[in-house]
Chimera marker file (.cmm) of the C-alpha trace (Angstrom):
<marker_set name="trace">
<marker id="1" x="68.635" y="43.286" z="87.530" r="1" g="1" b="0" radius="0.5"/>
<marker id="2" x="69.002" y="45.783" z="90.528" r="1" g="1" b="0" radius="0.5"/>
<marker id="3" x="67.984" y="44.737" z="93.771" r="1" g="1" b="0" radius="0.5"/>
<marker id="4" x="66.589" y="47.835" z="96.175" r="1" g="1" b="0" radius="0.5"/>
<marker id="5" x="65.261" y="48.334" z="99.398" r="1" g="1" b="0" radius="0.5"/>
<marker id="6" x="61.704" y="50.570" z="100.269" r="1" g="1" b="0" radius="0.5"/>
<marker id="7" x="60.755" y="51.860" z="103.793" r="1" g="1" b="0" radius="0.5"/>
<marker id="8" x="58.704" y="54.545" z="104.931" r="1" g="1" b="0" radius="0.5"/>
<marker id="9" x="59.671" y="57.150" z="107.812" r="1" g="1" b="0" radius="0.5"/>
<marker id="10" x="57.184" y="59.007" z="109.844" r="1" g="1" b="0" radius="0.5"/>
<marker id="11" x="58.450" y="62.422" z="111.010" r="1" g="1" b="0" radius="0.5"/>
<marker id="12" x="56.587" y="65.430" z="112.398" r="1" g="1" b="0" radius="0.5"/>
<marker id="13" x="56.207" y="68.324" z="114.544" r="1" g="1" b="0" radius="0.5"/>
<marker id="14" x="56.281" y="66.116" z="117.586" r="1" g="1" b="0" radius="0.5"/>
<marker id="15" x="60.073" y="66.572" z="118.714" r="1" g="1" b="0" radius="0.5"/>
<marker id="16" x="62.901" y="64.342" z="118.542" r="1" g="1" b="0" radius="0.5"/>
<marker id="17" x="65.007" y="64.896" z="121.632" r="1" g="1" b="0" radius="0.5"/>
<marker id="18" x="68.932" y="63.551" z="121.900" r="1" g="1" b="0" radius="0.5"/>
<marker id="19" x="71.278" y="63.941" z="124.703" r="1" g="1" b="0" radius="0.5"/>
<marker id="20" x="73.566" y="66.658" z="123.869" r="1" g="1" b="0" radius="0.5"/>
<marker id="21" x="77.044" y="67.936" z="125.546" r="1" g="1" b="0" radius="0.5"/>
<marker id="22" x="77.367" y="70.937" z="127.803" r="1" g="1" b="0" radius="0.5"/>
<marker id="23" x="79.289" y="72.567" z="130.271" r="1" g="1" b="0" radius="0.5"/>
<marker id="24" x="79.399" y="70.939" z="134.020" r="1" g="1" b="0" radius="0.5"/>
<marker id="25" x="77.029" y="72.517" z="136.458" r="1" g="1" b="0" radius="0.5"/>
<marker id="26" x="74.426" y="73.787" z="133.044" r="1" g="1" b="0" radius="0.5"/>
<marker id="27" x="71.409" y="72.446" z="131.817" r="1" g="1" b="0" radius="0.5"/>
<marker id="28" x="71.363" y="72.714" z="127.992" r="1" g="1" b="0" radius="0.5"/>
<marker id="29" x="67.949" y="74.451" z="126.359" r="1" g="1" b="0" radius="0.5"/>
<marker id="30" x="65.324" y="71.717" z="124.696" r="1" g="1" b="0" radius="0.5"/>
<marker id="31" x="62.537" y="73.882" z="123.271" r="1" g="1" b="0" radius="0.5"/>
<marker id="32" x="59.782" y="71.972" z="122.110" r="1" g="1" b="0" radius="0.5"/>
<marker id="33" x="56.078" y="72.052" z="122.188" r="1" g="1" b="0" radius="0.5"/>
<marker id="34" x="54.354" y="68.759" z="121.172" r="1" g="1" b="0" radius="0.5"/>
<marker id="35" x="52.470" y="68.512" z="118.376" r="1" g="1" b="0" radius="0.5"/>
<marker id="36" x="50.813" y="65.833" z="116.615" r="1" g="1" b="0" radius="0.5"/>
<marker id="37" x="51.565" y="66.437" z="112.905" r="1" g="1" b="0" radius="0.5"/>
<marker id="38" x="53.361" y="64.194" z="110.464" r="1" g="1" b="0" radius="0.5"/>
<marker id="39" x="54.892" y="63.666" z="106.980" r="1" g="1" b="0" radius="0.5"/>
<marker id="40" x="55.979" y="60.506" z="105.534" r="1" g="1" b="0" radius="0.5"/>
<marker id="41" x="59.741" y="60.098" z="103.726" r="1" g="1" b="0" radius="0.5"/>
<marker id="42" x="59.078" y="57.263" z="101.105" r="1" g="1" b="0" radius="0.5"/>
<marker id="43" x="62.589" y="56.147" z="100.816" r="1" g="1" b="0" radius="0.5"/>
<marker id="44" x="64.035" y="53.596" z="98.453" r="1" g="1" b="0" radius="0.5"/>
<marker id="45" x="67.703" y="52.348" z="98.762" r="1" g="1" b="0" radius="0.5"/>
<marker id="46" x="70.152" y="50.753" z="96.794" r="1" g="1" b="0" radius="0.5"/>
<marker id="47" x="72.381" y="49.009" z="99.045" r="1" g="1" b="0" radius="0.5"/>
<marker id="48" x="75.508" y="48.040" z="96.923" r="1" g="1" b="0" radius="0.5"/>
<marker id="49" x="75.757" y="51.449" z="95.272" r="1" g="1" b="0" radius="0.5"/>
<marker id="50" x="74.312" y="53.912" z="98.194" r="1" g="1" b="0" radius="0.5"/>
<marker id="51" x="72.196" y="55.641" z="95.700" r="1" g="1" b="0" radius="0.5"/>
<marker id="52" x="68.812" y="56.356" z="96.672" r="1" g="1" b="0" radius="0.5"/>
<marker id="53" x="65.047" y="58.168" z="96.097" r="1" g="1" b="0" radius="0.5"/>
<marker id="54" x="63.560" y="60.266" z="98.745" r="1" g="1" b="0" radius="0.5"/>
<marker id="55" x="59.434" y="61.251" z="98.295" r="1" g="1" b="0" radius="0.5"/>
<marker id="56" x="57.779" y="63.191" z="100.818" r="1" g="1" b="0" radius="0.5"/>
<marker id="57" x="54.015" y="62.643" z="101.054" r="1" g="1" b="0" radius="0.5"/>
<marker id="58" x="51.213" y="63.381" z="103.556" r="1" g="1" b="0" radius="0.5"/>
<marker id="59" x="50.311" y="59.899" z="104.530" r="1" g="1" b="0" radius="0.5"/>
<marker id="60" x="50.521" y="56.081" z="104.058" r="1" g="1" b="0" radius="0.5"/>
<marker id="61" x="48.160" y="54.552" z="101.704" r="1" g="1" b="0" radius="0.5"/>
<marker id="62" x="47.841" y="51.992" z="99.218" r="1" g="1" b="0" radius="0.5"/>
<marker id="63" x="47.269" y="55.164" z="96.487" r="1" g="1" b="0" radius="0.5"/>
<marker id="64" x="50.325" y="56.965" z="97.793" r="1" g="1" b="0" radius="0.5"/>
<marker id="65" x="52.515" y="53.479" z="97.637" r="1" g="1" b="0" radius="0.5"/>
<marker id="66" x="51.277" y="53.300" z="93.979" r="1" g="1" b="0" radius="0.5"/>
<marker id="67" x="52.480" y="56.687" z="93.269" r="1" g="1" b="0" radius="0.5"/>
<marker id="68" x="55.545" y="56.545" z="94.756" r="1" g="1" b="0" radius="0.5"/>
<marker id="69" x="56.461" y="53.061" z="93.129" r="1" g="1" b="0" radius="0.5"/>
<marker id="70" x="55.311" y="55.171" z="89.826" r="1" g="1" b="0" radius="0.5"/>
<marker id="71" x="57.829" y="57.470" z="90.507" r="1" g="1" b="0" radius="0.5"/>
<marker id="72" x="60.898" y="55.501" z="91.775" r="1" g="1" b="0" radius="0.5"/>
<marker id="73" x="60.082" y="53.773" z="88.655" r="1" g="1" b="0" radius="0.5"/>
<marker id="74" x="60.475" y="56.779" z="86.258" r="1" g="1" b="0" radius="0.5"/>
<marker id="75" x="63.697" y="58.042" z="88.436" r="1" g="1" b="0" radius="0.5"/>
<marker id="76" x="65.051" y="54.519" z="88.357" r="1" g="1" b="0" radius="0.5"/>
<marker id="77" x="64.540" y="53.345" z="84.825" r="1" g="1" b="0" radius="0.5"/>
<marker id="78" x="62.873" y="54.934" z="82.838" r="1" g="1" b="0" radius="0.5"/>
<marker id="79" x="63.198" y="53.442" z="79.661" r="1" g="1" b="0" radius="0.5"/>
<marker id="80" x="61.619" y="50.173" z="81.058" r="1" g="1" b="0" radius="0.5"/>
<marker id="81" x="65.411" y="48.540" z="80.220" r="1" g="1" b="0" radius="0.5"/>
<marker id="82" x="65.567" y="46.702" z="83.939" r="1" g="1" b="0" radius="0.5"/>
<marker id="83" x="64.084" y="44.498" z="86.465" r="1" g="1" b="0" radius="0.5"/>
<marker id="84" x="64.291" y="45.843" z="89.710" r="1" g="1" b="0" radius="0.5"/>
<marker id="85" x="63.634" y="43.694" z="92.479" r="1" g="1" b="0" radius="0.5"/>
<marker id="86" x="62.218" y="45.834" z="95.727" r="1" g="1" b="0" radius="0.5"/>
<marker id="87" x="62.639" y="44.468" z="99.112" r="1" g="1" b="0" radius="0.5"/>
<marker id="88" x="59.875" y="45.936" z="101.688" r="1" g="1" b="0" radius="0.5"/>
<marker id="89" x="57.866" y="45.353" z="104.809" r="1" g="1" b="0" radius="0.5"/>
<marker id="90" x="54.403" y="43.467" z="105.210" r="1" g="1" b="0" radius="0.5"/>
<marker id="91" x="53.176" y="46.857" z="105.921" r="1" g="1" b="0" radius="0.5"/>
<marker id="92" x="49.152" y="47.137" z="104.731" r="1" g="1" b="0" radius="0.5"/>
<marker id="93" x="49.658" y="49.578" z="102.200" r="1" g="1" b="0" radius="0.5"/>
<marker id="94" x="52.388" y="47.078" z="100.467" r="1" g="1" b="0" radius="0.5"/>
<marker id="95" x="50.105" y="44.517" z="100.395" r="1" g="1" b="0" radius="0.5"/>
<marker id="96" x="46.737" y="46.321" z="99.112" r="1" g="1" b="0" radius="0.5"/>
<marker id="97" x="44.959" y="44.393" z="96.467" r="1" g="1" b="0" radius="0.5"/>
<marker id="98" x="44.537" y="47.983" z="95.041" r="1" g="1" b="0" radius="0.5"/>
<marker id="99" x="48.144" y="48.700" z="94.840" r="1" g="1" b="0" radius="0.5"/>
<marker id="100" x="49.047" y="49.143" z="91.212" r="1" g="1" b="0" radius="0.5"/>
<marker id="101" x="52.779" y="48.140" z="90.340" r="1" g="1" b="0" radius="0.5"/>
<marker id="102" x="54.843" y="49.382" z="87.569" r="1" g="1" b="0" radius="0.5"/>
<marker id="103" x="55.792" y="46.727" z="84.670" r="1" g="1" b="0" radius="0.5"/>
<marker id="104" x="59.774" y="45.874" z="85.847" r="1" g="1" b="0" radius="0.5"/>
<marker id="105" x="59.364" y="46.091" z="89.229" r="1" g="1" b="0" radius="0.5"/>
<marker id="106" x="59.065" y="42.931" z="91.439" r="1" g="1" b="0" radius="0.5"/>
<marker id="107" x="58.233" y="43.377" z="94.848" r="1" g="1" b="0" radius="0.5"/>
<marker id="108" x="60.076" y="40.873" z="97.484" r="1" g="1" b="0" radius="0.5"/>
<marker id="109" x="58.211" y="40.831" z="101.501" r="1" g="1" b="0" radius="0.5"/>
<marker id="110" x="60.377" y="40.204" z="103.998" r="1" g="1" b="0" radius="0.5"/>
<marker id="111" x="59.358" y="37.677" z="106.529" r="1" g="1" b="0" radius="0.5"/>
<marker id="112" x="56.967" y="39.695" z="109.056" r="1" g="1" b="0" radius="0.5"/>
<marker id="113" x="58.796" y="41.103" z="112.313" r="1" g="1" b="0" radius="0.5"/>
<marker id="114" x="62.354" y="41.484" z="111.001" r="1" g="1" b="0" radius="0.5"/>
<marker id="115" x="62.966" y="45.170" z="110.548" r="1" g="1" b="0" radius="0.5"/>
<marker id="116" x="66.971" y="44.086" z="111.045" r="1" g="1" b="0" radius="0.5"/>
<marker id="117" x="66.828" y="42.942" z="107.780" r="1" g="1" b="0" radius="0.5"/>
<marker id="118" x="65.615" y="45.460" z="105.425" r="1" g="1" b="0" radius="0.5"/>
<marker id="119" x="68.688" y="47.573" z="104.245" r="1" g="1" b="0" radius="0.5"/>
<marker id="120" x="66.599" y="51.130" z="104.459" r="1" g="1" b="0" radius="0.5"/>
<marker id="121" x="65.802" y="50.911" z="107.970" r="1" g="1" b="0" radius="0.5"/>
<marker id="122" x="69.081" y="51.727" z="109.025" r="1" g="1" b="0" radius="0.5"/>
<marker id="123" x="68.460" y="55.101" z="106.893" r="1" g="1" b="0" radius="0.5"/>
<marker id="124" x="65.475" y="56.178" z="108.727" r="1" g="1" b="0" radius="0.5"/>
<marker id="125" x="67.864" y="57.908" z="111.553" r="1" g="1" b="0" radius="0.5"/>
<marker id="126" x="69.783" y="59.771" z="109.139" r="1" g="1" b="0" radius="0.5"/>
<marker id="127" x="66.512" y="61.227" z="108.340" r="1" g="1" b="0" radius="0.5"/>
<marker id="128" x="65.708" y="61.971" z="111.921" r="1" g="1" b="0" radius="0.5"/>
<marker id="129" x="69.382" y="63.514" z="112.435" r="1" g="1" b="0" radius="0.5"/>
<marker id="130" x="67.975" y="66.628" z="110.362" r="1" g="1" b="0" radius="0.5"/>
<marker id="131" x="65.588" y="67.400" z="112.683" r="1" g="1" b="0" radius="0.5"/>
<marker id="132" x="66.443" y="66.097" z="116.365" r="1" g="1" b="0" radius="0.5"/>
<marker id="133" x="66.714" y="68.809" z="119.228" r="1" g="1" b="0" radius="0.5"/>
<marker id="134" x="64.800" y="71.227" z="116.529" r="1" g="1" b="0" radius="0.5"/>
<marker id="135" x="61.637" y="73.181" z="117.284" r="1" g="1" b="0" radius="0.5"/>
<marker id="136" x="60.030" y="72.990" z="114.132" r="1" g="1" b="0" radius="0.5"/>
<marker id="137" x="56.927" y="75.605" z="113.928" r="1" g="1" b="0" radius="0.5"/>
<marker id="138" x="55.017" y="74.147" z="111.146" r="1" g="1" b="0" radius="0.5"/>
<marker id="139" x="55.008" y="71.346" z="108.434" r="1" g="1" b="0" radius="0.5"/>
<marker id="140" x="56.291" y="73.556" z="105.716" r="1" g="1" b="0" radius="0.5"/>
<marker id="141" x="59.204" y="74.165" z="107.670" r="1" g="1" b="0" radius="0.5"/>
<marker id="142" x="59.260" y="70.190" z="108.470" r="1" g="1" b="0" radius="0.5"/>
<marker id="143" x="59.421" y="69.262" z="104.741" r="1" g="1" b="0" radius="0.5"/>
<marker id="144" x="61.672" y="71.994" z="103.837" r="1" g="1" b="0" radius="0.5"/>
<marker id="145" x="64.024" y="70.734" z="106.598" r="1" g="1" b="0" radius="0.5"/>
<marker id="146" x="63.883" y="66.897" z="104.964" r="1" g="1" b="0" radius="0.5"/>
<marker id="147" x="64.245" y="67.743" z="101.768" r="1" g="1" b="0" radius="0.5"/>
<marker id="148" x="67.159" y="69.760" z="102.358" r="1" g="1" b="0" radius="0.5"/>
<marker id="149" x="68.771" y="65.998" z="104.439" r="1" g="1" b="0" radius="0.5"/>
<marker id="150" x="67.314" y="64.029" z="101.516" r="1" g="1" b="0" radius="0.5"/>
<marker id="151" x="69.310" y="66.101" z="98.971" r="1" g="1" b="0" radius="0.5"/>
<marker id="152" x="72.675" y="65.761" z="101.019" r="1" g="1" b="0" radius="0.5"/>
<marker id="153" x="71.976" y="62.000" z="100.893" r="1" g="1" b="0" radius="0.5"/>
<marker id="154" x="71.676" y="61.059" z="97.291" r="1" g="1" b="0" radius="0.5"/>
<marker id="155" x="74.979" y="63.484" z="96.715" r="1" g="1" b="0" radius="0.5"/>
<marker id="156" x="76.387" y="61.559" z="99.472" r="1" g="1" b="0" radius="0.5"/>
<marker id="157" x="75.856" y="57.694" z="98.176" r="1" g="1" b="0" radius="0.5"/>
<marker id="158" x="78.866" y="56.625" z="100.611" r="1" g="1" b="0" radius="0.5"/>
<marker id="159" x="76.882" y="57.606" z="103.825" r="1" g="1" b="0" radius="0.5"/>
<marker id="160" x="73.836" y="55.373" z="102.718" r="1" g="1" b="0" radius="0.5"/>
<marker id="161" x="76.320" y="52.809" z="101.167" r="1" g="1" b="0" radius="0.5"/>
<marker id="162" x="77.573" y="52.098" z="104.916" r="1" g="1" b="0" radius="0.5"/>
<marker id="163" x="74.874" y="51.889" z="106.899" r="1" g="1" b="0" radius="0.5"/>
<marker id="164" x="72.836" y="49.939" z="104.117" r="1" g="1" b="0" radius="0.5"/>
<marker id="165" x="75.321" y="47.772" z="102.935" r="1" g="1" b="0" radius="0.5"/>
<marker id="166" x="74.427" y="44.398" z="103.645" r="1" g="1" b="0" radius="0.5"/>
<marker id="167" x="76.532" y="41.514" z="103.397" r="1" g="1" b="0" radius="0.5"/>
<marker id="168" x="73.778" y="39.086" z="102.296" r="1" g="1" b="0" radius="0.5"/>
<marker id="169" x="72.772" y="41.525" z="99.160" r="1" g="1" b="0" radius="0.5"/>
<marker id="170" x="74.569" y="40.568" z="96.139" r="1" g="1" b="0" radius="0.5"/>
<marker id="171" x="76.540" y="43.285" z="94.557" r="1" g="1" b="0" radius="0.5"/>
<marker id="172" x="75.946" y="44.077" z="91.138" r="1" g="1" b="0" radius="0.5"/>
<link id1="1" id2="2" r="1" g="1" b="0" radius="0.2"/>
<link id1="2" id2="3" r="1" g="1" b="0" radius="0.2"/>
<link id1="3" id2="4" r="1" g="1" b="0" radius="0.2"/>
<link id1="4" id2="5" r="1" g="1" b="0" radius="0.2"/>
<link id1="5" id2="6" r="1" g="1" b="0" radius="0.2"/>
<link id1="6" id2="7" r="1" g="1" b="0" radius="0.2"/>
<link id1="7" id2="8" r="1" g="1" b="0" radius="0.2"/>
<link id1="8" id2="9" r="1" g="1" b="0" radius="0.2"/>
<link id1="9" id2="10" r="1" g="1" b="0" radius="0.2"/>
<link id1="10" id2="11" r="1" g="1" b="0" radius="0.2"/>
<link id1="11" id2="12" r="1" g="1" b="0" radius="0.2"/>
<link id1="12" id2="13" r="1" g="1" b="0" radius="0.2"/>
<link id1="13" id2="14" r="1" g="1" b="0" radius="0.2"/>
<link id1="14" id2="15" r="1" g="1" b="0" radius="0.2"/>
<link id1="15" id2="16" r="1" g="1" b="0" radius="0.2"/>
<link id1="16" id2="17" r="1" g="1" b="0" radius="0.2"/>
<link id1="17" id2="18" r="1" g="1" b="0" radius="0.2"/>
<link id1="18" id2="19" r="1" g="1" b="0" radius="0.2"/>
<link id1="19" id2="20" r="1" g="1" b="0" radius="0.2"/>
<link id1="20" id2="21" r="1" g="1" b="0" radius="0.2"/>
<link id1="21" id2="22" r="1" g="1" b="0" radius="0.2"/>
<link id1="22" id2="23" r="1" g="1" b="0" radius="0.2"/>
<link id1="23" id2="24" r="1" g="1" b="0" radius="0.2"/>
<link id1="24" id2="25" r="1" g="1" b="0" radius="0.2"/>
<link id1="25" id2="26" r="1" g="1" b="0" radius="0.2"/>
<link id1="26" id2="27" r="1" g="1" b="0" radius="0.2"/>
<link id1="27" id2="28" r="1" g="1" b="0" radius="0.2"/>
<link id1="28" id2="29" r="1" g="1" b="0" radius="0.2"/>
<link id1="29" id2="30" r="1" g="1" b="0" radius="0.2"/>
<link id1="30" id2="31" r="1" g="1" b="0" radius="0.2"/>
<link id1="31" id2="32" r="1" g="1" b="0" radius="0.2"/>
<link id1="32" id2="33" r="1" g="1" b="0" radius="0.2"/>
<link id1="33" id2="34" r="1" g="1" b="0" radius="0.2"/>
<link id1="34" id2="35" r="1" g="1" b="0" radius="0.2"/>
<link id1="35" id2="36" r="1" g="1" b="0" radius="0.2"/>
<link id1="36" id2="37" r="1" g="1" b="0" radius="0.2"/>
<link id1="37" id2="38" r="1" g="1" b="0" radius="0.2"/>
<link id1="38" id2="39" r="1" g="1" b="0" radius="0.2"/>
<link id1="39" id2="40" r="1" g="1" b="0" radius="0.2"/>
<link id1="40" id2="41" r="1" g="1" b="0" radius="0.2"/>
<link id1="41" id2="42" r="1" g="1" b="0" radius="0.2"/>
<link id1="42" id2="43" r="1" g="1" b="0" radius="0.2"/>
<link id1="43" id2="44" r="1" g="1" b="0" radius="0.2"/>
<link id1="44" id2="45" r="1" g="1" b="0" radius="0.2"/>
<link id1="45" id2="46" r="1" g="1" b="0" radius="0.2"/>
<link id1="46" id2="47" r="1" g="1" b="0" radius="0.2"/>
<link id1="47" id2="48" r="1" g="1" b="0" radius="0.2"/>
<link id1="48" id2="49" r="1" g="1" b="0" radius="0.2"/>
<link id1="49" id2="50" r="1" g="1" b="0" radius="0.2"/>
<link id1="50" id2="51" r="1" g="1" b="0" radius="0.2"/>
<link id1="51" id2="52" r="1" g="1" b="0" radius="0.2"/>
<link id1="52" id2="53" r="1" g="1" b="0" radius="0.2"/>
<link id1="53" id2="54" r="1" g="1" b="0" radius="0.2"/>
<link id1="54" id2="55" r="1" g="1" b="0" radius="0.2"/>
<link id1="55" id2="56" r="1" g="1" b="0" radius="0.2"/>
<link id1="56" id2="57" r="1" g="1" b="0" radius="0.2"/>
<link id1="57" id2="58" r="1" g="1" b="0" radius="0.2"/>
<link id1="58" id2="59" r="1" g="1" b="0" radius="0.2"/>
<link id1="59" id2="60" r="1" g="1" b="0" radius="0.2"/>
<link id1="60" id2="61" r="1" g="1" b="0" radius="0.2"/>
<link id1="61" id2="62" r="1" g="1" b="0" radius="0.2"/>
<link id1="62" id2="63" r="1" g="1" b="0" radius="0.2"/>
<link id1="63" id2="64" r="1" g="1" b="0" radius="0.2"/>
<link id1="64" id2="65" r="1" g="1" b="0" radius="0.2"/>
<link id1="65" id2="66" r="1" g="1" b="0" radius="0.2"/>
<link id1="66" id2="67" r="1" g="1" b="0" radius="0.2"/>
<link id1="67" id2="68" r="1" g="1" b="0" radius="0.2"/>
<link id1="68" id2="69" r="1" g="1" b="0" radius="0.2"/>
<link id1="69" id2="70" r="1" g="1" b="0" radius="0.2"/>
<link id1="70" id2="71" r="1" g="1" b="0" radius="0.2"/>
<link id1="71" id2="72" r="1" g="1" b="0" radius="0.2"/>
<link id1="72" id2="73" r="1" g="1" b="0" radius="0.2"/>
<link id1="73" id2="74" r="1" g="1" b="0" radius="0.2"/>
<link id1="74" id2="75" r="1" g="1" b="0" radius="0.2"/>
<link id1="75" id2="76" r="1" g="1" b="0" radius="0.2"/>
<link id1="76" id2="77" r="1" g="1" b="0" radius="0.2"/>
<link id1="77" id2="78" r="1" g="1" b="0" radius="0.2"/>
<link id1="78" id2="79" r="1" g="1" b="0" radius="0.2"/>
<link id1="79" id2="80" r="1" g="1" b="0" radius="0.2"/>
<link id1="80" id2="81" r="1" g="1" b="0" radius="0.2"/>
<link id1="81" id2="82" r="1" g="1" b="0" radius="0.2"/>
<link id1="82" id2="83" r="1" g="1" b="0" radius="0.2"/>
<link id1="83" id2="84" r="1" g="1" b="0" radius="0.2"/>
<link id1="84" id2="85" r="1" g="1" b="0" radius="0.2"/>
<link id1="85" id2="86" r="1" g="1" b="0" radius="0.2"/>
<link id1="86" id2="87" r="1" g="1" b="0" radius="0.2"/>
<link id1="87" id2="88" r="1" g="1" b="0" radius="0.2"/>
<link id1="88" id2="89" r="1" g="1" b="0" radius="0.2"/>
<link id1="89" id2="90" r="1" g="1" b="0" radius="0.2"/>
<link id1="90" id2="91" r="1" g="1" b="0" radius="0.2"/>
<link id1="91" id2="92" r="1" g="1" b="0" radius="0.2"/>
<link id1="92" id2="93" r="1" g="1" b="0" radius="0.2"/>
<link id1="93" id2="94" r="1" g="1" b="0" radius="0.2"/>
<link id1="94" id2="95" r="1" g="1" b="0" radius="0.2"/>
<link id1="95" id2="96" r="1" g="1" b="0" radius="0.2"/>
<link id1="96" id2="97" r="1" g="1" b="0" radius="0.2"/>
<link id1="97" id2="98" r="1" g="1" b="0" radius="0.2"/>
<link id1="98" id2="99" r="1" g="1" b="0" radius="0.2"/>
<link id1="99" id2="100" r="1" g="1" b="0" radius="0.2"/>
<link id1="100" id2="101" r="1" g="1" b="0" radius="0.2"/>
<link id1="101" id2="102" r="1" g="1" b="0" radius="0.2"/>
<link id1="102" id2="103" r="1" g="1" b="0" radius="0.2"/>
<link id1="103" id2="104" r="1" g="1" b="0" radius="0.2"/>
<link id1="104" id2="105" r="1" g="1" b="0" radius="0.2"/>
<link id1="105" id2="106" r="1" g="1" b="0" radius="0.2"/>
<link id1="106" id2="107" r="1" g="1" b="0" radius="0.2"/>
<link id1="107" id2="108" r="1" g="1" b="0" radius="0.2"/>
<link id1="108" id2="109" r="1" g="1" b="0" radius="0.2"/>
<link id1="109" id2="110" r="1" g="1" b="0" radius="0.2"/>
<link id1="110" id2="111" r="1" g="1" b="0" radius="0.2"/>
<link id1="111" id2="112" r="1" g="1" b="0" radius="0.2"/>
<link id1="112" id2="113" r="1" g="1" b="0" radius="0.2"/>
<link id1="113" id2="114" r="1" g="1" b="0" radius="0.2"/>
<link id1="114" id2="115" r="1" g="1" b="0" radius="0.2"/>
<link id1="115" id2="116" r="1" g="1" b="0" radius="0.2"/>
<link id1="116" id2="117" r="1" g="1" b="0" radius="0.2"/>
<link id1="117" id2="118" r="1" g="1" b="0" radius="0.2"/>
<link id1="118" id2="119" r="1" g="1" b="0" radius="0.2"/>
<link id1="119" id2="120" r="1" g="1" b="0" radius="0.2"/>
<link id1="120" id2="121" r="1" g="1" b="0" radius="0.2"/>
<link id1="121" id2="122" r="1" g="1" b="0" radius="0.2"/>
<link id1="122" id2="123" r="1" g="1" b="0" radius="0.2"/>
<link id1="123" id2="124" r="1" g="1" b="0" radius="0.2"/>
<link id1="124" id2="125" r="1" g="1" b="0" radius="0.2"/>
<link id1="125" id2="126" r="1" g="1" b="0" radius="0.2"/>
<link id1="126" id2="127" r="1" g="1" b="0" radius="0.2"/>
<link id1="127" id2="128" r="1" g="1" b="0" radius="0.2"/>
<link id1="128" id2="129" r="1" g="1" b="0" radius="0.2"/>
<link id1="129" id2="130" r="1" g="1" b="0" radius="0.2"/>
<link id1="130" id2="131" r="1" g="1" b="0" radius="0.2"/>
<link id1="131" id2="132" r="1" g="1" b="0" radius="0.2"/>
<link id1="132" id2="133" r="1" g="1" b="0" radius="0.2"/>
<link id1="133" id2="134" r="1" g="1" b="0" radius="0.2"/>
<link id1="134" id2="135" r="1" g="1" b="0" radius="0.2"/>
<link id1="135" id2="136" r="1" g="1" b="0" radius="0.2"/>
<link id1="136" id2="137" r="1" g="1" b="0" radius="0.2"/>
<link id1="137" id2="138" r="1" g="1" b="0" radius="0.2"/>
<link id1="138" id2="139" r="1" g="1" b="0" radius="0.2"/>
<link id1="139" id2="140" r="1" g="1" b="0" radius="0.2"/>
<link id1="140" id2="141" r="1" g="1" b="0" radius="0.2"/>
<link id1="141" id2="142" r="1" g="1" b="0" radius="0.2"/>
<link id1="142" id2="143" r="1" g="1" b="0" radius="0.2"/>
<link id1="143" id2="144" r="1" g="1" b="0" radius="0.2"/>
<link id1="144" id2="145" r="1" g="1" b="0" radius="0.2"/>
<link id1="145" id2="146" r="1" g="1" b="0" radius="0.2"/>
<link id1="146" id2="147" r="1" g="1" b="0" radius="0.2"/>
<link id1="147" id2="148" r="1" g="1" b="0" radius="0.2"/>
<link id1="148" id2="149" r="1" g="1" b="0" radius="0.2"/>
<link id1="149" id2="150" r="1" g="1" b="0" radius="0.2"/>
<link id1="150" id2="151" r="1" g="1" b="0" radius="0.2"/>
<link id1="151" id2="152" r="1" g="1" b="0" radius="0.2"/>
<link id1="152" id2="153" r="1" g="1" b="0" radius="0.2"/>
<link id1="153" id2="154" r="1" g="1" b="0" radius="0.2"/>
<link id1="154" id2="155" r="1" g="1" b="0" radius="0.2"/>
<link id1="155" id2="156" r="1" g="1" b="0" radius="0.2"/>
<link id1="156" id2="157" r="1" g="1" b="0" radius="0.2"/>
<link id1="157" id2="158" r="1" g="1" b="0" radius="0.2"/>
<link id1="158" id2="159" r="1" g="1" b="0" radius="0.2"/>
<link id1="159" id2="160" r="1" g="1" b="0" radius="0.2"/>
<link id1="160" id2="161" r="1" g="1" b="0" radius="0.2"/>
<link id1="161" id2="162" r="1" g="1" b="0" radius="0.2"/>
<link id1="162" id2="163" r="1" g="1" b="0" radius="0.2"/>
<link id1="163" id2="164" r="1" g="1" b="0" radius="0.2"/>
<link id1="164" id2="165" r="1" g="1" b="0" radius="0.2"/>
<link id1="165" id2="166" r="1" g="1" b="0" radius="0.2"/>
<link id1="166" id2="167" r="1" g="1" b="0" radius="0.2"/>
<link id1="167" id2="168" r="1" g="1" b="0" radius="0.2"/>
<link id1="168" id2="169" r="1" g="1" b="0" radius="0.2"/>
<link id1="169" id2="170" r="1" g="1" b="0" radius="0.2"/>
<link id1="170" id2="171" r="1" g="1" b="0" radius="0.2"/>
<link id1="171" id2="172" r="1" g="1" b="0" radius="0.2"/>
</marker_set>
């Protein structure tokens, strides 16, 4: 048994802005032009080992969820040899009566209103990281940007591995 973690990120054209460091006496440049145009970073995490599963898709949905369960499913195990046991929001789409769940895979809600305890939330700004302070003309340019951050982070399990390690998951 494998116990992993499932959020979803919105990220789009609409800019992320930090603070940033400059010289005394200058202003640094922020170009950005708001836009209202998003993808979605299905991400699924497992905490004890950092490893994780990145899918980015056009929306939220019920359909979408069952697709990308489909898929962490085939990445995960394929052979159908363990039980994975998912920990993930209340969010609609995780609750659908619609949403179709692969054999294997058990899905756990955690109690409503307590994002603090859901080990992939504290992934969601190493996602945003990728793109802060960017101008980002278009969504191609978007998901070519988060894939490229998605990559770096399942080759780098020991990034996700601290900021999702929870003390209260058992390790394997």
């Amino acid at each position: 048994m494998e116990v992993w973690s499932q959020d979803e990120a919105r990220l789009g054209l609409k800019p992320i802005l930090r603070k940033v460091w400059a010289r005394k006496g200058q202003r640094p440049p922020a170009f950005h032009r708001t836009r209202y145009e998003w993808l979605y970073v299905y991400l699924f995490v497992h905490p004890a080992s950092g490893k994780s599963s990145f899918l980015i898709l056009p929306t939220v949905n019920s359909e979408l969820m069952s697709l990308a369960l489909q898929e962490f499913q085939q990445e995960v195990d394929p052979q159908g040899e363990k039980v994975i046991l998912l920990l993930l929001d209340n969010a609609g789409w995780h609750r659908a009566k619609d949403l179709q769940v692969p054999p294997g895979l058990l899905l756990l809600h955690l109690p409503p209103y307590t994002p603090e305890l859901s080990p992939a939330e504290p992934v969601v700004p190493l996602l945003r990281e990728a793109v802060a302070n960017e101008h980002l003309p278009s969504l191609e340019v978007l998901e070519e940007r988060l894939a490229q951050r998605c990559v770096y982070l399942q080759e780098h399990p020991e990034v996700i591995r601290e900021v999702a390690g929870f003390g209260w998951i058992p390790n394997e």
